[in-house]
C-alpha positions in Angstrom: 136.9 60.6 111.2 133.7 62.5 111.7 132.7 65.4 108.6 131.8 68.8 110.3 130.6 70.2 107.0 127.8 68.1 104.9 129.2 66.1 101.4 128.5 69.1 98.8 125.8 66.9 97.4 124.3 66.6 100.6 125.0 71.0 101.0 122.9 71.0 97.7 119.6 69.1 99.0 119.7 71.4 102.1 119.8 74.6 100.0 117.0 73.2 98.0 115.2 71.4 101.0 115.3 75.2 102.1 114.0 77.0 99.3 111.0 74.6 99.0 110.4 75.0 102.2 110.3 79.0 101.7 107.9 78.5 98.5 105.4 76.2 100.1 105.2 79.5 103.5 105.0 81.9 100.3 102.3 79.7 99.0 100.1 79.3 102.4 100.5 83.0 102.7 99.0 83.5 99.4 96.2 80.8 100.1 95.4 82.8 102.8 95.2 86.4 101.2 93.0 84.9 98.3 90.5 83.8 101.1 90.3 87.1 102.8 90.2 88.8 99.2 87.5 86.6 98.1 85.7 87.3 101.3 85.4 90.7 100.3 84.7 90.5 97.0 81.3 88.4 98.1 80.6 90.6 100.5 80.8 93.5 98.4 79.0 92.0 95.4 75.9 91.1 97.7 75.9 94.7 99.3 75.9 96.1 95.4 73.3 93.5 94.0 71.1 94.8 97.3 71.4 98.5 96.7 70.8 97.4 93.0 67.5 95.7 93.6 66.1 98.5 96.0 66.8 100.9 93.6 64.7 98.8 91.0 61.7 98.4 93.1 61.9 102.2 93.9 61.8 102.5 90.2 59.3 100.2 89.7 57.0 101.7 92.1 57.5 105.3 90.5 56.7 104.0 87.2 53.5 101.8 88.3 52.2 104.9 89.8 53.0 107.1 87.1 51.7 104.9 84.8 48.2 104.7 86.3 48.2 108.6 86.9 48.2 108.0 82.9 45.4 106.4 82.9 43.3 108.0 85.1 44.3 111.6 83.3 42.9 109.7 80.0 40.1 108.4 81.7 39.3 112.0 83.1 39.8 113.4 79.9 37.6 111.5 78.1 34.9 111.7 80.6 35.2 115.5 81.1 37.0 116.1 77.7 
């Protein structure tokens, strides 16, 4: 006599054979979302540290040449003062 339905323990291994099966395509998908999220967080943390280090040498620059305007006011002024 042939059984049309599986043994209950057999019904049992399926159910779980199909739950892992669902978890491990939840987990890939996850995997995959990380990777793209990751991607973007790089990307955006190199664009930020480049705006962040042009901004420094702009500021650099302004106080280099602000700081020799210094000096050559105290250097007038001591000359012509």
């Amino acid at each position: 006599m042939s059984e049309s339905h599986p043994s209950p323990e057999r019904s049992h291994l399926l159910e779980h054979e199909g739950r892992i099966a669902r978890l491990e395509g939840i987990v890939e998908q996850i995997d995959v979302r990380l990777g793209r999220i990751e991607t973007k967080v790089d990307a955006t943390r190199e664009a930020l540290e480049a705006k962040i280090d042009k901004k420094f040498e702009s500021l650099l620059r302004w106080f280099i040449a602000l700081q020799a305007a210094t000096w050559g006011l105290i250097g007038a002024l001591k000359v012509f003062g």
